[in-house]
Chimera marker file (.cmm) of the C-alpha trace (Angstrom):
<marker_set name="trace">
<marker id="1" x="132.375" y="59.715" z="-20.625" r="1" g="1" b="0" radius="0.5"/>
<marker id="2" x="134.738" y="62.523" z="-19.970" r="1" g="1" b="0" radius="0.5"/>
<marker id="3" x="137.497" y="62.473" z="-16.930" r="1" g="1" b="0" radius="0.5"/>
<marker id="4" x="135.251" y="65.329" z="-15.122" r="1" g="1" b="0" radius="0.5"/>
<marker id="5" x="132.081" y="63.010" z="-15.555" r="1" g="1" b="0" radius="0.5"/>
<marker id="6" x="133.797" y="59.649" z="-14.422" r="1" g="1" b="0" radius="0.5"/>
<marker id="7" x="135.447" y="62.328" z="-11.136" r="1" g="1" b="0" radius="0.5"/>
<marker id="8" x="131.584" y="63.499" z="-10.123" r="1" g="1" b="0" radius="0.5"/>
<marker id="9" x="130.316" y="59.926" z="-10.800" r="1" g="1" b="0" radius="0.5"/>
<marker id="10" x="132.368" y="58.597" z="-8.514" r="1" g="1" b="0" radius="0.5"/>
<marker id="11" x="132.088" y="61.245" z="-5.821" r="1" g="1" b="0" radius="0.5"/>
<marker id="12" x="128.252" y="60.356" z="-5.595" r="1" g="1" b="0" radius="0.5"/>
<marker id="13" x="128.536" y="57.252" z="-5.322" r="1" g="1" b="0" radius="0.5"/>
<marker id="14" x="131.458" y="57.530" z="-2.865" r="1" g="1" b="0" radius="0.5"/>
<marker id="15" x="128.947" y="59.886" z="-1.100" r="1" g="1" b="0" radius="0.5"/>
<marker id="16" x="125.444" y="57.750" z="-0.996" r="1" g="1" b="0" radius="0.5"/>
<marker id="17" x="127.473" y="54.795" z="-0.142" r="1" g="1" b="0" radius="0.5"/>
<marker id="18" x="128.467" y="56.598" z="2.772" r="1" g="1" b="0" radius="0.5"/>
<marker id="19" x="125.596" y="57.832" z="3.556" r="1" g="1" b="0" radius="0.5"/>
<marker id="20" x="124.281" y="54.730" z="3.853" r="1" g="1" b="0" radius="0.5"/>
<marker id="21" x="127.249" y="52.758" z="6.221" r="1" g="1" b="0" radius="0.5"/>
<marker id="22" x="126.775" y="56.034" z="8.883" r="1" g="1" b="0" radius="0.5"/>
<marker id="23" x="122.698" y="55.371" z="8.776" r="1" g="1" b="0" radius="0.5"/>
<marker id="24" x="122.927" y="51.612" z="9.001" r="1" g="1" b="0" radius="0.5"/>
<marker id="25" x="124.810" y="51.392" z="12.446" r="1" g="1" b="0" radius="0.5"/>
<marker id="26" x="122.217" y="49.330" z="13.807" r="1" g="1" b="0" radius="0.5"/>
<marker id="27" x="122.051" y="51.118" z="17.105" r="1" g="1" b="0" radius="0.5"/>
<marker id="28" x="118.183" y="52.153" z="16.899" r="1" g="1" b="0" radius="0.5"/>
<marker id="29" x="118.392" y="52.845" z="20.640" r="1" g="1" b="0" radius="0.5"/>
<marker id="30" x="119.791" y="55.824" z="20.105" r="1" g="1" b="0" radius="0.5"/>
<marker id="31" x="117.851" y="56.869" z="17.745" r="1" g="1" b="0" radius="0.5"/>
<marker id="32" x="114.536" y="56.382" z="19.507" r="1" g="1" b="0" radius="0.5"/>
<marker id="33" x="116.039" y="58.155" z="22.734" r="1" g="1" b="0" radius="0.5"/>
<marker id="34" x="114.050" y="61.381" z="23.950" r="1" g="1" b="0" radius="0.5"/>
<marker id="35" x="117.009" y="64.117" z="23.786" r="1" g="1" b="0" radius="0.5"/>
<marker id="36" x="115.443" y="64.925" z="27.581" r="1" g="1" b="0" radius="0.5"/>
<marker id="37" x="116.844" y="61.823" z="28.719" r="1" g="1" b="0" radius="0.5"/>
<marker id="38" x="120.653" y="63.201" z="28.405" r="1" g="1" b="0" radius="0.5"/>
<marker id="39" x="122.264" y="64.310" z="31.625" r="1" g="1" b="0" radius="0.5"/>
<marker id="40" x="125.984" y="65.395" z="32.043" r="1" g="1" b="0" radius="0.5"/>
<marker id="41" x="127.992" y="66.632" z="33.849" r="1" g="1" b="0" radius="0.5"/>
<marker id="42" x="131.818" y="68.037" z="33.121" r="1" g="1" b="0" radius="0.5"/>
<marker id="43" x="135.015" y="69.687" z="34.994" r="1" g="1" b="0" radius="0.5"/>
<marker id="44" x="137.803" y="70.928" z="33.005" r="1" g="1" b="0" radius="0.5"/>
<marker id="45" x="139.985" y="73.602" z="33.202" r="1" g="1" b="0" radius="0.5"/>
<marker id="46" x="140.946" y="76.370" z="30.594" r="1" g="1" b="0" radius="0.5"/>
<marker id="47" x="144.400" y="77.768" z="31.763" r="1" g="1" b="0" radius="0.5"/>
<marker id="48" x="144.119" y="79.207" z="35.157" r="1" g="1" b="0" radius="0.5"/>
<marker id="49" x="140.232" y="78.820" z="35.062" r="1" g="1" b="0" radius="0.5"/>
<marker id="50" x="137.900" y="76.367" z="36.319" r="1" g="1" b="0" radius="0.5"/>
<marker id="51" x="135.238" y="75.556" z="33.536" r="1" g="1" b="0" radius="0.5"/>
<marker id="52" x="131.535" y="73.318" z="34.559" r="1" g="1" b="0" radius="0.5"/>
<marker id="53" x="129.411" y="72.651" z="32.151" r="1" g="1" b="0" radius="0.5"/>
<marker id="54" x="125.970" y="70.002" z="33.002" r="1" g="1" b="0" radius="0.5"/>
<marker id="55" x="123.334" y="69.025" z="30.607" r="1" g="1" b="0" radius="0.5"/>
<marker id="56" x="120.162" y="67.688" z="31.676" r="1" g="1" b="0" radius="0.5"/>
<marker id="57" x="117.756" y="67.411" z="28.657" r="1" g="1" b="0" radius="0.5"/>
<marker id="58" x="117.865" y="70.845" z="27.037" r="1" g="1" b="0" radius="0.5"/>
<marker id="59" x="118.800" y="73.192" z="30.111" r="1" g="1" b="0" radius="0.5"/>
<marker id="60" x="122.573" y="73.474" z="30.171" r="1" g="1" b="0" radius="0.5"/>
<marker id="61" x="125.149" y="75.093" z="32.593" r="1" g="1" b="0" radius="0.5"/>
<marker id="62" x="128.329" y="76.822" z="32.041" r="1" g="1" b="0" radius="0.5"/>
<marker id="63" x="129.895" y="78.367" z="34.540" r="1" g="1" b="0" radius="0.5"/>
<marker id="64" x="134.096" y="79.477" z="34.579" r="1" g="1" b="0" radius="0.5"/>
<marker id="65" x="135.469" y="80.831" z="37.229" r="1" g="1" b="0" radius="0.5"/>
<marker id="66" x="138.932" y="82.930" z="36.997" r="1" g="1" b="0" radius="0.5"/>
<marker id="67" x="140.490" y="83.415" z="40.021" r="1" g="1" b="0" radius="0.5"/>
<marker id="68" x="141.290" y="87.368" z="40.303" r="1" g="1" b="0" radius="0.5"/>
<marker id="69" x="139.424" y="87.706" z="36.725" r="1" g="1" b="0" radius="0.5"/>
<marker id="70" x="143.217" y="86.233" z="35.492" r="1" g="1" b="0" radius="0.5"/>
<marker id="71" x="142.766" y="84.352" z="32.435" r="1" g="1" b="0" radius="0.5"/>
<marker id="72" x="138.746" y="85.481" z="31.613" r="1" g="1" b="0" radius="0.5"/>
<marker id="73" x="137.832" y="85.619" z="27.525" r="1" g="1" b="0" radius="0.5"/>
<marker id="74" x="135.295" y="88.578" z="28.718" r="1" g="1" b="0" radius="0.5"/>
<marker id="75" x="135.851" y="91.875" z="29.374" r="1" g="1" b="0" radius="0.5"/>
<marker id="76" x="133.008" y="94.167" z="31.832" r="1" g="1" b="0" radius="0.5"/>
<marker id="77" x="130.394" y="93.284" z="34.182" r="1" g="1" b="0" radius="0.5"/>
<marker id="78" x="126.584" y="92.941" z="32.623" r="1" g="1" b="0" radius="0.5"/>
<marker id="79" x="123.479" y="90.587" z="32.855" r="1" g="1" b="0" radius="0.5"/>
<marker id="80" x="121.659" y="89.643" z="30.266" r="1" g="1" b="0" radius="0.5"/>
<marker id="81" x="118.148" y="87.821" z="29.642" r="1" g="1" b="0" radius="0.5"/>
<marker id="82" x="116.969" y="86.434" z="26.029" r="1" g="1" b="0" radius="0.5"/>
<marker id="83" x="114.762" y="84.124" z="23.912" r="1" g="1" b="0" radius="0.5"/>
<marker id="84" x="116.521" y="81.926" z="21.573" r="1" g="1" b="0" radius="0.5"/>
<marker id="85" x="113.266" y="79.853" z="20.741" r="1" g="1" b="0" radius="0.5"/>
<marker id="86" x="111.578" y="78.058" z="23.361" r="1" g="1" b="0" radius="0.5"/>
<marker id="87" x="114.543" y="78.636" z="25.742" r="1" g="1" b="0" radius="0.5"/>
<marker id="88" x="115.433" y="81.817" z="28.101" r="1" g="1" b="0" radius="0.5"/>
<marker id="89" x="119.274" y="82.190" z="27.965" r="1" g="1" b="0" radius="0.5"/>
<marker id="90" x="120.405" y="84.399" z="31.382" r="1" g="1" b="0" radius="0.5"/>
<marker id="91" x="123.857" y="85.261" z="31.481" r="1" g="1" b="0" radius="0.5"/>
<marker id="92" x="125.553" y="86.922" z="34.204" r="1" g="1" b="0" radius="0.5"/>
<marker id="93" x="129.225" y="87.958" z="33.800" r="1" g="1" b="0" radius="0.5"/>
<marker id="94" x="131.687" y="89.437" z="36.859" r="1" g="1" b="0" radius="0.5"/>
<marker id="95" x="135.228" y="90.064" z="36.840" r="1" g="1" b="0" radius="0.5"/>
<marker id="96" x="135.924" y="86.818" z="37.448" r="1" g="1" b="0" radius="0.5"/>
<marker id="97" x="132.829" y="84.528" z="37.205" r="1" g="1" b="0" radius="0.5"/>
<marker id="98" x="130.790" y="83.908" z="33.750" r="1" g="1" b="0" radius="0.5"/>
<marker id="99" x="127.742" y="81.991" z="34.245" r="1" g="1" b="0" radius="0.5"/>
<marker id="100" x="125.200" y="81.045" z="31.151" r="1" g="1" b="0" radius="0.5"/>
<marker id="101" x="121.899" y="79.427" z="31.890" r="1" g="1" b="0" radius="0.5"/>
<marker id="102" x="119.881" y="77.576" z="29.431" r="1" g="1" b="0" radius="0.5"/>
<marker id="103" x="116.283" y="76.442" z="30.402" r="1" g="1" b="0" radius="0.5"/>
<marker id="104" x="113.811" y="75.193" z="28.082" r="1" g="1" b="0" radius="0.5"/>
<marker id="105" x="109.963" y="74.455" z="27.727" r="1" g="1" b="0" radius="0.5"/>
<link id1="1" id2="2" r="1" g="1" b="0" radius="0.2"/>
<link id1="2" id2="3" r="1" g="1" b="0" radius="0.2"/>
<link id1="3" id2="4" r="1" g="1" b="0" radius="0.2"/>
<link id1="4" id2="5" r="1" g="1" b="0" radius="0.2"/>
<link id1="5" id2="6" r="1" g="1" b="0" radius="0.2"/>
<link id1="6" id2="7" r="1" g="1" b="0" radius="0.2"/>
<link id1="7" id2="8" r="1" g="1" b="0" radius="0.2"/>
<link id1="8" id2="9" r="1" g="1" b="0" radius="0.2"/>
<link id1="9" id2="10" r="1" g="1" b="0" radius="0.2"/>
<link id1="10" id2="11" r="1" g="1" b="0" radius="0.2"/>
<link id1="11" id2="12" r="1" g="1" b="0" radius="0.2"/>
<link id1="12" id2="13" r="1" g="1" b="0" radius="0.2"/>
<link id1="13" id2="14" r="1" g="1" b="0" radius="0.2"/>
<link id1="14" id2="15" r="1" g="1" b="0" radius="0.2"/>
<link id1="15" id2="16" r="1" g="1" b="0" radius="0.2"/>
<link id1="16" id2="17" r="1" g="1" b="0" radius="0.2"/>
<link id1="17" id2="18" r="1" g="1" b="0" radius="0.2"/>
<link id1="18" id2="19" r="1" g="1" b="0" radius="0.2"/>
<link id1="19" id2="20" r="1" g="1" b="0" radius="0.2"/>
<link id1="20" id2="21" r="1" g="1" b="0" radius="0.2"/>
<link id1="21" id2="22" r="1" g="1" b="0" radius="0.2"/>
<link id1="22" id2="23" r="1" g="1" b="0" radius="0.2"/>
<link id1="23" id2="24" r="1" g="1" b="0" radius="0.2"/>
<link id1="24" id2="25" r="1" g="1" b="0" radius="0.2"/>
<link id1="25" id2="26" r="1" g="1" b="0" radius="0.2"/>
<link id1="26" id2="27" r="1" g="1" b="0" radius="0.2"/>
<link id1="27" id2="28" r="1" g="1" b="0" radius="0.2"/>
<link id1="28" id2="29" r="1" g="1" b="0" radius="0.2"/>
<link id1="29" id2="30" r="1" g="1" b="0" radius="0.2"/>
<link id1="30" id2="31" r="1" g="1" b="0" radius="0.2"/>
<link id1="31" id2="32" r="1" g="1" b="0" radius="0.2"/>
<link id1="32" id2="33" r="1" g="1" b="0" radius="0.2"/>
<link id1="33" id2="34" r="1" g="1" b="0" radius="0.2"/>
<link id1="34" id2="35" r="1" g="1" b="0" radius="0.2"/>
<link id1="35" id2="36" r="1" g="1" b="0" radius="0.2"/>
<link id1="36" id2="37" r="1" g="1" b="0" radius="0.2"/>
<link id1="37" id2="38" r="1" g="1" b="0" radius="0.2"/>
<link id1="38" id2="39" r="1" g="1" b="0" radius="0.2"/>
<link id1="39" id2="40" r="1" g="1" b="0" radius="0.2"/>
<link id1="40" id2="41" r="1" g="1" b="0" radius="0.2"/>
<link id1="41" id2="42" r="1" g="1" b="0" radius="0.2"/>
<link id1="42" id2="43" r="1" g="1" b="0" radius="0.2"/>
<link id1="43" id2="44" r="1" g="1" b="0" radius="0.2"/>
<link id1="44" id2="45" r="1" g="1" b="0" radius="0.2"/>
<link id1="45" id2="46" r="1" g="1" b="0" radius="0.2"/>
<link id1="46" id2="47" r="1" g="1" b="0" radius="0.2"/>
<link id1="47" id2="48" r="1" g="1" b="0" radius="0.2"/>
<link id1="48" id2="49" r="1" g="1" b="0" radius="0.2"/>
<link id1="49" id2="50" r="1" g="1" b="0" radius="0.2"/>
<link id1="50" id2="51" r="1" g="1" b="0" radius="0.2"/>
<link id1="51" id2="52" r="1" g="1" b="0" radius="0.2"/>
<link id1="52" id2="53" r="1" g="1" b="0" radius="0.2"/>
<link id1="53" id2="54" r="1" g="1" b="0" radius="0.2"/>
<link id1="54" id2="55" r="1" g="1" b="0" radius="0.2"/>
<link id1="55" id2="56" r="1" g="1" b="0" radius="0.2"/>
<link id1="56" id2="57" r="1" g="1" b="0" radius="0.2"/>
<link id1="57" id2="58" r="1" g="1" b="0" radius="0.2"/>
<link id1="58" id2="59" r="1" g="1" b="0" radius="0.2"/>
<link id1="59" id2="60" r="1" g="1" b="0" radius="0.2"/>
<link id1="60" id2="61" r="1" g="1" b="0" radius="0.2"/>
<link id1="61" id2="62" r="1" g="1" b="0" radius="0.2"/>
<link id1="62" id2="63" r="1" g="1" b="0" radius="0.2"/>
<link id1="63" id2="64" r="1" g="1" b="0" radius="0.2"/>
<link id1="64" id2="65" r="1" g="1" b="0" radius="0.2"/>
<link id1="65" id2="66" r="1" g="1" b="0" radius="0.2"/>
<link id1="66" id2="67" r="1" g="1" b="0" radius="0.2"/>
<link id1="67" id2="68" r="1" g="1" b="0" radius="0.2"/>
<link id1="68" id2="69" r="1" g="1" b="0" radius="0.2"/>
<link id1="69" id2="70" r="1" g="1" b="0" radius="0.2"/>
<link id1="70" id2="71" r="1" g="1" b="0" radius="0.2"/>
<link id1="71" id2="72" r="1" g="1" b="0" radius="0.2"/>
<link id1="72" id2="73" r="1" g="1" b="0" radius="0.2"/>
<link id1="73" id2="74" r="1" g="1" b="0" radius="0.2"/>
<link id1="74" id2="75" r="1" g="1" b="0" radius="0.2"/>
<link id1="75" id2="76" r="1" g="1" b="0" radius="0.2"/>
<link id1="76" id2="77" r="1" g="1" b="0" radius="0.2"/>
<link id1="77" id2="78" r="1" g="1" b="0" radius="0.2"/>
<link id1="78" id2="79" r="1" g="1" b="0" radius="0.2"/>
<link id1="79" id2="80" r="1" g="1" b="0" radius="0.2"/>
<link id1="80" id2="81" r="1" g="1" b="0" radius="0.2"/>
<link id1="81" id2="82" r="1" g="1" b="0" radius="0.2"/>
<link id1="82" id2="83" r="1" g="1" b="0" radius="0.2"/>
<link id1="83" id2="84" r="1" g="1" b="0" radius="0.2"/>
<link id1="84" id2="85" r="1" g="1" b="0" radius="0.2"/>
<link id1="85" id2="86" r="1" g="1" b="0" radius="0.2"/>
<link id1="86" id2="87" r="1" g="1" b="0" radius="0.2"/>
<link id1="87" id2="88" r="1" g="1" b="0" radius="0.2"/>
<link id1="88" id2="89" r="1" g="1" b="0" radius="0.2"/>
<link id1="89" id2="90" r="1" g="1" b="0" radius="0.2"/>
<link id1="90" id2="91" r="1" g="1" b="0" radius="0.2"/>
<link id1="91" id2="92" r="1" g="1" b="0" radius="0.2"/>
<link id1="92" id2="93" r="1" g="1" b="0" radius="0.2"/>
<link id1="93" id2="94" r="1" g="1" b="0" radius="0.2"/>
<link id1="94" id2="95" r="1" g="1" b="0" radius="0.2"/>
<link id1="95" id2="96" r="1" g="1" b="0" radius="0.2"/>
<link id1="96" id2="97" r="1" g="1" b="0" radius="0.2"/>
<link id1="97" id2="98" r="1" g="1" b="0" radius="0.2"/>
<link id1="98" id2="99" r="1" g="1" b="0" radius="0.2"/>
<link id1="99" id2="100" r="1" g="1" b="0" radius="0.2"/>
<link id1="100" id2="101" r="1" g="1" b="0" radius="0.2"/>
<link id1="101" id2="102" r="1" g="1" b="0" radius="0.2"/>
<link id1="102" id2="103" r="1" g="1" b="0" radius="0.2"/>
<link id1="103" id2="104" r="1" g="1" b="0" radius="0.2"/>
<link id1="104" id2="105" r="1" g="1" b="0" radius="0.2"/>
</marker_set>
């Protein structure tokens, strides 16, 4: 067996056996869990902005608020309304306000 052999051997093994320790956790809870039973909520801020974010099954919130529009990643004004599968994404952005809504079927 050559060095480069004995290298990719051991990387797949090194890889299944990991594979298998991160499925095994015995947790099955989890697993079994409907995703709409998650709900969350969060308040952070990102420099001089305030930043909310809640999850309740697959509809999420964000909403960051920059006081004078001070601090805001955006640039502009605009609304916006799309399909990204079988949710309806709205955004609305102001000066100083962005607000993304996620609401699924």
């Amino acid at each position: 067996m050559g060095k480069h052999t004995k290298t990719g051997a051991l990387l797949v093994v090194a890889l299944a056996s990991s594979g298998i320790a991160l499925g095994s956790d015995g947790n099955k809870r989890h697993h079994n869990r409907p995703y709409e039973d998650r709900e969350w909520k969060s308040e952070s801020r990102d420099g001089p902005c305030e930043v909310k974010r809640e999850q309740k099954g697959r509809d999420s919130l964000l909403e960051v608020k920059c006081k004078d529009g001070i601090g805001a990643r955006w640039r502009g004004e605009w609304k916006e309304e799309y399909r990204d599968g079988r949710c309806v994404v709205k955004v609305d952005a102001k000066r100083d306000e962005y607000k993304e809504e996620v609401k699924c079927n």
